[in-house]
N, C-alpha and C positions, 0 to 999 in steps of 0.2 A: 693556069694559076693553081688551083686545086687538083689537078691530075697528079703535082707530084708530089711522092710518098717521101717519108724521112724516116729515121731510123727512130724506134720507142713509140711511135704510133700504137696507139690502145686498141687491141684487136678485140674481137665482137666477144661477149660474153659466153662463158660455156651454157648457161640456159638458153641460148639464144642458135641454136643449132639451124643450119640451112634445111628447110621443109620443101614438100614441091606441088604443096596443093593449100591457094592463098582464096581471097574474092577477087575475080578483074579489074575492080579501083579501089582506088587507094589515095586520097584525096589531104594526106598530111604526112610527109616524111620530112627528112634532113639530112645533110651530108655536111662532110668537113668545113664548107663554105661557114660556118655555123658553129652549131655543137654535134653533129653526127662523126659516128665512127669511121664513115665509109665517103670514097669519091664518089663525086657523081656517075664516073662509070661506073663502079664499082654496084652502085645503090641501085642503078636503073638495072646491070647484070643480073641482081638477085631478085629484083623485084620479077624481071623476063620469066626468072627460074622457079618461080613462086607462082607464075601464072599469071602476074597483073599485066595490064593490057591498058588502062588509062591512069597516069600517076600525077600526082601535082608534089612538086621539087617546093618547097614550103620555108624558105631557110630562115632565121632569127634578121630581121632587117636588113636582108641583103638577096640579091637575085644575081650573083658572079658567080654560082654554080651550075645557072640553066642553061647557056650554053651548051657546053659539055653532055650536060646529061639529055639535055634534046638529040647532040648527033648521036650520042647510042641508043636511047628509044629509038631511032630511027634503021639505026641496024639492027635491034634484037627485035624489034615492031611493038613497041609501047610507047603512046602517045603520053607525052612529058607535058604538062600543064602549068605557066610559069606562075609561080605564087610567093608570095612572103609572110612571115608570121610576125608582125608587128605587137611586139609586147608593150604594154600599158603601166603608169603609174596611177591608183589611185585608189580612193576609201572602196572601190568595189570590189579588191582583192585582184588574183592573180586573171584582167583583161586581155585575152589576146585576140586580134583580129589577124583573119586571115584572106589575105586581098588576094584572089584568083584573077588571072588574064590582063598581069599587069606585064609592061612591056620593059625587057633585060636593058632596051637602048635608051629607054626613057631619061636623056640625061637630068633631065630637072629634080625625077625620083630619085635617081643614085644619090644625088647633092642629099636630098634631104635623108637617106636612108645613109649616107657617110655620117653625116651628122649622129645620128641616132648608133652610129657601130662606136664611134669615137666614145660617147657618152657609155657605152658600156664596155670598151676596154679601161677610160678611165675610173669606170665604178672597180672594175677589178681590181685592177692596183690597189684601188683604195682599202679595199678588201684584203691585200696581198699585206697590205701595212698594218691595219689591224691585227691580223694570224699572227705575224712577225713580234709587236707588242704584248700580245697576249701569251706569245711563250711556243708557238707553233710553227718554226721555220719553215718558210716555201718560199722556192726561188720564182721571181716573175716572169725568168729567162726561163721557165722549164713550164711554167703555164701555157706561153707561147708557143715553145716547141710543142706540147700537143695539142694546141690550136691551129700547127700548121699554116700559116699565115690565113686562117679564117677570123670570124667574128669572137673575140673576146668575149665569153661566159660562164658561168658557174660551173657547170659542168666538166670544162678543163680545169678549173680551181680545185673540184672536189678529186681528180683523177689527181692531180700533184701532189693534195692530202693524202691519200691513200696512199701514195709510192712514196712519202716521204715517211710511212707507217703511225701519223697521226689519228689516222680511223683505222675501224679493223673492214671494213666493206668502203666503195665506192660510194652506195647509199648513205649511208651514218655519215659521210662527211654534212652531207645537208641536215640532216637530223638534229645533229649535233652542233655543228659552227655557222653555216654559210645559208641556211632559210630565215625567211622573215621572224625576227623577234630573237633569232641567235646573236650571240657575240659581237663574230666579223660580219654578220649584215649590213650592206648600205643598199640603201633605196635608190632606185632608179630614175635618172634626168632623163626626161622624154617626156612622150607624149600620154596625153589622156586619152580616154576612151573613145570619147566622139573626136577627138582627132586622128583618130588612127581612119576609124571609119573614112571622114573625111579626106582624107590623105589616099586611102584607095578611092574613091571614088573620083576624086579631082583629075587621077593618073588612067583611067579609064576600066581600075580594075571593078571587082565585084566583091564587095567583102562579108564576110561569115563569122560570125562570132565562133570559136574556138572552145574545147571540151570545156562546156557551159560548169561544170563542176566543183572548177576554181571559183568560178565567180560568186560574190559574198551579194546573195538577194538580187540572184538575176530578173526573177519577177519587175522586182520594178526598177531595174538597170533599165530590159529591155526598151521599155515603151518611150525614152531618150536617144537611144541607138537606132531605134526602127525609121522616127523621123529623120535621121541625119543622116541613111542611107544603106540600112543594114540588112543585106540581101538574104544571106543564110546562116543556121545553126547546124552547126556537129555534133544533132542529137544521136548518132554513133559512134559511140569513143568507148575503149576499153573497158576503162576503168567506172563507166554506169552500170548501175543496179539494172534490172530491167522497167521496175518501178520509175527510175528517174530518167531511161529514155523516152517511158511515155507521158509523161511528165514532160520532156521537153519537146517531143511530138507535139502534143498539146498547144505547150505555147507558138508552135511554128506554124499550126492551123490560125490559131489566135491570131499573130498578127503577119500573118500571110509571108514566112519565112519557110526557104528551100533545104528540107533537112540535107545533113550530108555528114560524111564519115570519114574516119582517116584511122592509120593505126598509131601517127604518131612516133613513130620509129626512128631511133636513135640508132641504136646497136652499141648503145652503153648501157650500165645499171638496169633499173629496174622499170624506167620511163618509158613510155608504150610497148607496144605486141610488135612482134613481128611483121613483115610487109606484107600487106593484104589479110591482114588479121583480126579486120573489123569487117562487116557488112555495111557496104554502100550502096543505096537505092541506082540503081541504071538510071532510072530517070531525071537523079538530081542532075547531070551535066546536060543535059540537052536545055532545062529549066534555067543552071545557070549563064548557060547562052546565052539564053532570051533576053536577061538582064545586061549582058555584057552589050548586045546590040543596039539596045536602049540607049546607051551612051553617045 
């Protein structure tokens, strides 16, 4: 499904140059299944070439690119860990859980993760109509085409602004139109926070609160999320201060949360580091086994 390429595909940024000395996990990426730039082979190739060695395929409410990206970890020898990044709607700002060792066959999660893809290609449209009204021409047929028949999201939105010459950067389109409290914003139909949670846990995954950084007063999110099943925090993410990773060390002592890390990687804009570009503790995946077996 995702293996194949189409013509106008937005190739990886020039800041974004192939490096060949990464960390060995790498516990948040994305690929076209989604909003990333690259296939699943493509992603697990670079990630080989970078030196990661344990990767979790993380993609916006969908898991139709693990697959794929399992059989080539398994020729390049990088263990692919099936994960999804379930985005949230709510006063806590930008929620995302990330459900680890959730299963690609799980037909009951597809159902509910279809659900949740529909809900956000129709938020795009809806987004597409706005642009349109406010004086900003973009075709919904060329948002698609570089979404490739993946998940419907801003970030092909903001790629069709740019090429239509609406922004002068890829980034400025969000800055500008498509982030919360812009113009064309619409808010997200889905799920809440402790449903997300919930949601992995019911499916047998393990879920992780996601670069705690978005979140508006994670302090006292957390202690909500921990009871309804909230395994780990990615107090390693780029974009922390070192102050706010101990900071959220802290909270992961506190209430017995498995730190973890990812780079977050797109291979578009400005939106995480490159593969294996963050520090990830070895020890957090053996920890989040233990979790997973509990189930």
């Amino acid at each position: 499904m995702v293996a194949l390429l189409r013509a106008g595909r937005p190739r990886l940024r020039d800041h974004q140059p192939l490096l060949t000395s990464g960390y060995p996990i790498d516990l948040h990426t994305h690929s076209i299944a989604s909003d990333g730039a690259l296939t699943p082979t493509e992603l697990i190739a670079r990630a080989a070439e970078r030196g990661v060695r344990i990767q979790a395929l993380a993609d916006h409410d969908t898991l139709l690119g693990v697959a794929e990206a399992v059989a080539e970890g398994e020729r390049r020898g990088v263990r692919v860990i099936p994960a999804t990044e379930l985005n949230t709607e709510s006063e806590w700002g930008d929620v995302h859980i990330l459900a680890y060792f959730v299963d690609p066959k799980d037909d009951a999660l597809e159902e509910r993760l279809r659900w949740l893809r529909e809900n956000r290609g129709r938020r795009i449209e809806l987004m597409v109509e706005k642009l349109n009204a406010l004086g900003y021409a973009v075709s919904l047929d060329r948002v698609r085409e570089i979404a490739q028949g993946g998940s419907l999201g801003r970030p092909h939105l903001a790629q069709a602004l740019f090429e239509s010459g609406h922004v002068p950067t890829y980034d400025s389109a969000f800055d500008t139109l498509i982030s919360k409290d812009s113009p064309a914003y619409v808010s997200r139909v889905g799920l809440a926070p402790l449903e997300a949670v919930a949601l992995a846990r019911t499916h047998g995954g393990v879920p992780s609160l996601a670069h705690p950084g978005t979140v508006v007063d994670v302090e006292r999110l957390l202690p909500q999320l921990v009871p309804a099943g909230l395994v780990g925090m990615e107090c390693y993410y780029a974009s922390h201060t070192p102050a706010f990773t101990a900071r959220c060390l802290r909270l992961s002592v506190r209430y017995g949360l498995v730190p973890t890390g990812g780079s977050d990687f797109h291979g578009r804009g400005e939106h995480g580091v490159d593969l294996g570009g963050v520090f990830v503790p070895p020890e957090c995946i053996a920890a989040l086994e233990t979790h997973q077996a509990r189930r």
